[in-house]
N, C-alpha and C positions, 0 to 999 in steps of 0.2 A: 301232628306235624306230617306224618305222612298221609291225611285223607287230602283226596286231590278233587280242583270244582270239578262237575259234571264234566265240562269241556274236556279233561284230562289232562291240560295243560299245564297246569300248576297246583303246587298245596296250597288248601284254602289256609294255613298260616300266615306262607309269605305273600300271599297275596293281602292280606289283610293289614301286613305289617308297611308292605309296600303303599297303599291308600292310607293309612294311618302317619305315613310322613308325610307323603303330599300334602293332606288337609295343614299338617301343622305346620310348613314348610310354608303354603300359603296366607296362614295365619299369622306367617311371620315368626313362630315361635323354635323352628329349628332352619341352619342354612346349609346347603352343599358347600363341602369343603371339594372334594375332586369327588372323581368316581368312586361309590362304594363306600361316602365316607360322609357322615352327617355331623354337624355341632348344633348343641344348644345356644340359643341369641339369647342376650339379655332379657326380652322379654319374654321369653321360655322360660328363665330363672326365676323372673316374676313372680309369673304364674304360679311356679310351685312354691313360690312363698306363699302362695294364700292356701294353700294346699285343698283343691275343691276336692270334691267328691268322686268328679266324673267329665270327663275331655272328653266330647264328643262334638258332634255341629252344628248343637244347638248354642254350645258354649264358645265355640268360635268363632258363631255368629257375631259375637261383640267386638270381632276383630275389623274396618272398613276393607282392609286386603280381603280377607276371606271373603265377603260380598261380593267384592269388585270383578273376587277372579272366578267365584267358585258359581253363580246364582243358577246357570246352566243344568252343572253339572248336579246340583243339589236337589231340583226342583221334584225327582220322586219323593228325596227322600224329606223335601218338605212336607206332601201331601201324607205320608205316609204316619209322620208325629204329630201333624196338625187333627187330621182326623183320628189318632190313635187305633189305627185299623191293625198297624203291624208292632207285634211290640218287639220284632227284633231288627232293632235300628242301627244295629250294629256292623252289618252288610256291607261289604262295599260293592260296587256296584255292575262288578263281572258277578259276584254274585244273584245281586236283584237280576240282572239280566237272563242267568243260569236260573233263577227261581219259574223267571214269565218262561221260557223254552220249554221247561217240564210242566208248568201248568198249561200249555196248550199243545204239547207231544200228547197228556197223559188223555186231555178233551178229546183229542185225535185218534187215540186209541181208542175210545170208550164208542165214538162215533162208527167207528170201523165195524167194532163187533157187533153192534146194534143192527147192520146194514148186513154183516156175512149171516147175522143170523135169520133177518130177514128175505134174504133171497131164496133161489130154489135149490134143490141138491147137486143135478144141472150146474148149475152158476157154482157153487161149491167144491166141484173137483173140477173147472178149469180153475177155478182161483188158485187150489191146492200145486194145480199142474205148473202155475206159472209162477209161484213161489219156489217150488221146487227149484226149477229152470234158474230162475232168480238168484238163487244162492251156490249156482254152478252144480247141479243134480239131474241126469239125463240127458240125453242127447238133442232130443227136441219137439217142438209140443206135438206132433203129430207119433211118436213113437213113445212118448211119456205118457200120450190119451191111451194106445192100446196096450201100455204097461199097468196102467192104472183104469179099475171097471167100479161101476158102480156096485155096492153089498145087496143093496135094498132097506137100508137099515139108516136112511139118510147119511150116508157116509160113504167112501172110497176105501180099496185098498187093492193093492197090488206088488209086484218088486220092479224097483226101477235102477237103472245102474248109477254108482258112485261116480265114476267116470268115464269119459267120452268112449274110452278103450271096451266098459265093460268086464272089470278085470275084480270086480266086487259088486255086489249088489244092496241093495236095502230094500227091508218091508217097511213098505207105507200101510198107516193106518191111519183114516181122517173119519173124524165122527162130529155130525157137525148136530149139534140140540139146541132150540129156541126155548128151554124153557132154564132154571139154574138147576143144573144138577152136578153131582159129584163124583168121578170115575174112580170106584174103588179098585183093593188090591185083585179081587180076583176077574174083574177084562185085563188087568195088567198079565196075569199069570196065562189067561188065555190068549194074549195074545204071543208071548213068549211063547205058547204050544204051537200057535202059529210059525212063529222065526223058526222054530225048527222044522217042521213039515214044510217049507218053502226052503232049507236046506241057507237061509240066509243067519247069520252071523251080528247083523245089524238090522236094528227096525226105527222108527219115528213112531209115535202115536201121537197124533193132533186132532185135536179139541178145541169145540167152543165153550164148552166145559170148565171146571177146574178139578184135577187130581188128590186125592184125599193123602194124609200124611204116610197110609200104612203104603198105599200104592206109590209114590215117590221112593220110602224106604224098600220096597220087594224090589223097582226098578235099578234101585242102586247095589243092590247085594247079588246080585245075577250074573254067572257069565258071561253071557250075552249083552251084548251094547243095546239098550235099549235107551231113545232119547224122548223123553216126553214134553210135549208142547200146548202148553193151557192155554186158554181164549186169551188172556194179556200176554203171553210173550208172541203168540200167533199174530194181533193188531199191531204188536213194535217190531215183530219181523216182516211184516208188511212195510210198515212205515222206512226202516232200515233200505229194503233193497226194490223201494219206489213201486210196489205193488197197490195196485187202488189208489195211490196217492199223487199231487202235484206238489210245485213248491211254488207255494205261494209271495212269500218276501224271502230275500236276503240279506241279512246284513253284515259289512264286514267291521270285524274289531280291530284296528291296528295299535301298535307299540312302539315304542323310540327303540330306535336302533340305535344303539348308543356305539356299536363297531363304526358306522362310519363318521361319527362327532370325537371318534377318539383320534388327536392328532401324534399322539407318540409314536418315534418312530423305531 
C-alpha cells in the first residue's frame, strides 16, 4: 500500500484498484452511484454466481461494452497475452507505461557509460566539471577547471566550492576506467587521508567503476562525509540534470478533474 509507481505520484494499490473498476465499470459489471461511490449491476451479481476463477480482460472480453469502449486502450495488453511474452498481465497501464520509461532510462544509461568510458581523460573531467555545475557545485566552468587538475591516473581531483559564496568546500575524486573493476576499501580510506590533508570535511569520489560492499560500508562509518558515485548512478545523474543528454519525446498523461465536474455548492 505504500510502494508508490516510478512517477511518485501515486501507490501502485490505488492505482490498480482505480483501473480495476474502470475495466469493470466498462464491462458493465459495477455502476457510479456519485463521487467516490461505486455499486454492483446485476450483471456483476451474475457473474459472481458463476464464481470464475479469475476477472481479468481476457474475461471481459465477453462483454460487447468492454470492446466497444476499451479496444484502444487494451491493445498492449492484447499483444502482450496473445504472444505470452509478459506473464504479468495484471498491470494497468500507468504501469506498463512506468515499465517502457525504465527500460529505456536503464538502455540510456548503459549507453552513457559505454561512451564516458570511451572517450579521453580530457573529455572526462569536463564532463565531471559540468555535472558538477549541473547539480549547483561551483561557481563556474572556468574556475571549477582550475579547481579541478588532471592526477595522471586517468581521473580528476581537486576542491571545488559547495557554494557560490565559497563558505565550504568539497574534494572531488573522479576515476574514470575502461575496463570492469571494483574500488575497494582501501582508495576509499586513501582518499579520506586525502579529505583531510586538503583540510576538507566533505569529498565525492566518482567512478566508472562499481564500489565493493566493504568500501560502501568504511564510507558510511566515517566522520567525514564522504559521497560515493558508481558508473550507474554517475549515467542517471547525467540523465537527471540533462548532461550528454536530449529529450527526445514527450508525452503528457492527463486525469479527470473531477473539482471542476463537481457541481455542489
Amino acid at each position: 500500500m505504500k510502494v508508490l509507481l516510478p512517477s511518485g505520484l501515486s501507490p501502485i494499490f490505488h492505482n490498480r484498484v482505480a483501473w480495476a473498476k474502470a475495466y469493470l465499470k466498462k464491462a458493465g459489471l459495477v455502476e457510479n452511484v456519485r463521487w467516490g461511490v461505486s455499486k454492483i449491476t446485476q450483471r456483476g451479481l451474475d457473474v459472481l454466481s458463476e464464481k470464475p476463477d479469475r476477472i481479468d480482460i481476457r474475461y471481459l472480453k465477453r462483454f460487447p461494452e468492454f470492446n466497444k469502449k476499451a479496444d484502444t486502450a487494451n491493445e498492449s495488453e492484447d499483444i502482450y497475452e496473445e504472444g505470452n511474452s509478459r506473464p504479468e498481465t495484471s498491470k494497468t497501464p500507468d504501469e506498463l507505461i512506468s515499465d517502457g520509461y525504465k527500460f529505456l532510462r536503464n538502455e540510456l544509461a548503459d549507453q552513457i557509460l559505454e561512451k564516458v568510458k570511451e572517450g579521453s581523460w580530457r573529455f572526462f573531467e569536463h564532463m565531471v566539471i559540468d555535472l558538477l555545475l549541473a547539480m549547483g557545485y561551483g561557481e563556474s566552468k572556468r574556475s571549477s577547471a582550475e579547481a579541478l587538475g588532471k592526477t595522471g591516473d586517468e581521473g580528476v581531483d581537486g576542491v571545488i566550492n559547495e557554494d557560490k559564496l565559497g563558505l565550504d568546500v568539497i574534494y572531488i575524486q573522479a576515476k574514470r576506467w575502461t575496463n570492469d573493476q571494483t574500488i575497494g576499501r582501501p582508495e576509499i580510506q586513501k582518499f579520506a587521508g586525502a579529505l583531510q590533508g586538503k583540510r576538507a570535511r566533505k569529498g565525492i569520489f566518482i567512478t566508472t567503476a562499481r564500489f565493493s560492499k566493504e568500501a560502501q560500508d568504511f564510507a558510511a562509518s566515517i566522520e567525514l562525509k564522504v559521497i560515493l558515485i558508481d558508473g550507474v548512478r554517475l549515467a542517471n545523474l547525467m540523465i537527471d540534470y540533462n548532461v550528454g543528454v536530449s529529450t527526445r519525446d514527450t508525452y503528457v498523461v492527463k486525469r479527470l478533474d473531477n473539482d471542476y465536474f463537481d457541481e455542489d455548492e
